[in-house]
Kinemage of the C-alpha trace (Angstrom):
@kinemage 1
@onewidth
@group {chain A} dominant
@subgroup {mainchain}
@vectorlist {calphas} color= white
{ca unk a 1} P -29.334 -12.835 -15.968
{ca unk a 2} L -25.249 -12.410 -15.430
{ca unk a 3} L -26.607 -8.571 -13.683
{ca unk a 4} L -28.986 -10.575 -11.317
{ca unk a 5} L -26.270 -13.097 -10.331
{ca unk a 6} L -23.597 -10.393 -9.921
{ca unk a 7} L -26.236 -9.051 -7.790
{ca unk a 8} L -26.433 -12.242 -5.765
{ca unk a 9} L -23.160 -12.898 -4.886
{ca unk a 10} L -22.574 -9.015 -4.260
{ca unk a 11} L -25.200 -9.665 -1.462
{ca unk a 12} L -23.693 -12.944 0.197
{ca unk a 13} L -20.328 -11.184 0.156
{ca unk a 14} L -21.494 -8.605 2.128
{ca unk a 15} L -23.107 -10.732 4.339
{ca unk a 16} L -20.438 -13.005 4.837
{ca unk a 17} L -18.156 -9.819 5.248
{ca unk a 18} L -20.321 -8.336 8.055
{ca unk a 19} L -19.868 -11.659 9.462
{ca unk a 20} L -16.199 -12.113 9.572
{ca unk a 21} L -15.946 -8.069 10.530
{ca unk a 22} L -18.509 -8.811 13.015
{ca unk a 23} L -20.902 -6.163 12.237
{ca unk a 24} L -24.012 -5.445 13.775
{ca unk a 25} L -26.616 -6.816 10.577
{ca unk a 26} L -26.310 -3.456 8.808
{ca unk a 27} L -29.340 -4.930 6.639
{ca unk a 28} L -30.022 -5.784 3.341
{ca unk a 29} L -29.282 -3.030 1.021
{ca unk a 30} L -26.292 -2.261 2.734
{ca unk a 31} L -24.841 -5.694 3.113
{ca unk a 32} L -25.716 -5.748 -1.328
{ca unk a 33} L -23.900 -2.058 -1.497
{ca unk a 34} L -20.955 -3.324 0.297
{ca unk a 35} L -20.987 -7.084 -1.787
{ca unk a 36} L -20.726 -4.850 -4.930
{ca unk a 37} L -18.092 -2.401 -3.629
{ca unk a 38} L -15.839 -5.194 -2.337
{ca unk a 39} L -16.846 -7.536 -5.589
{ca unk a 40} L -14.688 -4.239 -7.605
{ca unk a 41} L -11.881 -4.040 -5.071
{ca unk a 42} L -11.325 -8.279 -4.827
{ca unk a 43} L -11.461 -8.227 -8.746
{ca unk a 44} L -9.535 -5.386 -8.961
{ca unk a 45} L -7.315 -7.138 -6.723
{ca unk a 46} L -6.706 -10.298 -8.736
{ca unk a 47} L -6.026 -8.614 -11.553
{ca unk a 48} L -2.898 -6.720 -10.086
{ca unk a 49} L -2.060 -10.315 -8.415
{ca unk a 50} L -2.315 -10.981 -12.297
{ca unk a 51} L -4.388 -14.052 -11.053
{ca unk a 52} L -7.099 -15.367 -13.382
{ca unk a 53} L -9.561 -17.425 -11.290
{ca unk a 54} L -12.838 -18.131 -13.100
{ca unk a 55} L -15.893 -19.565 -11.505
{ca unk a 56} L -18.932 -18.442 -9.324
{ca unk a 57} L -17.450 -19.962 -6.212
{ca unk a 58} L -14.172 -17.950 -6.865
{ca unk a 59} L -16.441 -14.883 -7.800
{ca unk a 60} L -17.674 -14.922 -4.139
{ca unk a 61} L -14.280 -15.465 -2.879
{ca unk a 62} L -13.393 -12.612 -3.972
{ca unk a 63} L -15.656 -10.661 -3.188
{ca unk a 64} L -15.533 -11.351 -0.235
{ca unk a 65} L -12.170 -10.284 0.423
{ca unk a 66} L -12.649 -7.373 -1.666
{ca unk a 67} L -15.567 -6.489 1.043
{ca unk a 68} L -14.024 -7.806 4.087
{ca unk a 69} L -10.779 -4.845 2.999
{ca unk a 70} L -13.612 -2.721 2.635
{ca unk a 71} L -14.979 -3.079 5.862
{ca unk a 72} L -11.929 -3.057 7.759
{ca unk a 73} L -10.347 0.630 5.745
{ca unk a 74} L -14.115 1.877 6.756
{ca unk a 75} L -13.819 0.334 10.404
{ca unk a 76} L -10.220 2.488 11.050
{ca unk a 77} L -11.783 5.738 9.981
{ca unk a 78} L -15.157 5.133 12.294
{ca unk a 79} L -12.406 4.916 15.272
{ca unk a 80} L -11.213 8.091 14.138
């Protein structure tokens, strides 16, 4: 169950990420790849921050950020 709900909050992250980034609804597989991706940056994040936030709602959070970075560092080397 705790793979399914990583899986779930990987997929509104990248959603809400394509959002903020204003993408163009890259769809639904790649809005769950790019949840996941930024769930590992945001939490790799925190822990340099040496932050300890617990929680689902602070799971999403970041994540989110973790995909929103991950959007943007992919967004300057399209414009390349």
């Amino acid at each position: 169950m705790h793979f399914i709900g990583f899986l779930i909050i990987g997929l509104i992250a990248g959603y809400i990420a394509e959002r903020v980034m204003r993408g163009r609804g890259a769809g639904l597989v790649i809005n769950l790849i790019v949840g996941v991706i930024g769930a590992y940056i945001g939490g790799w994040l925190v822990g340099v921050l040496g932050l300890h936030l617990e929680g689902t709602i602070w799971s999403l959070i970041t994540a989110v950020i973790g995909a929103v970075i991950l959007l943007f560092i992919v967004g300057l080397f399209k414009k390349s």
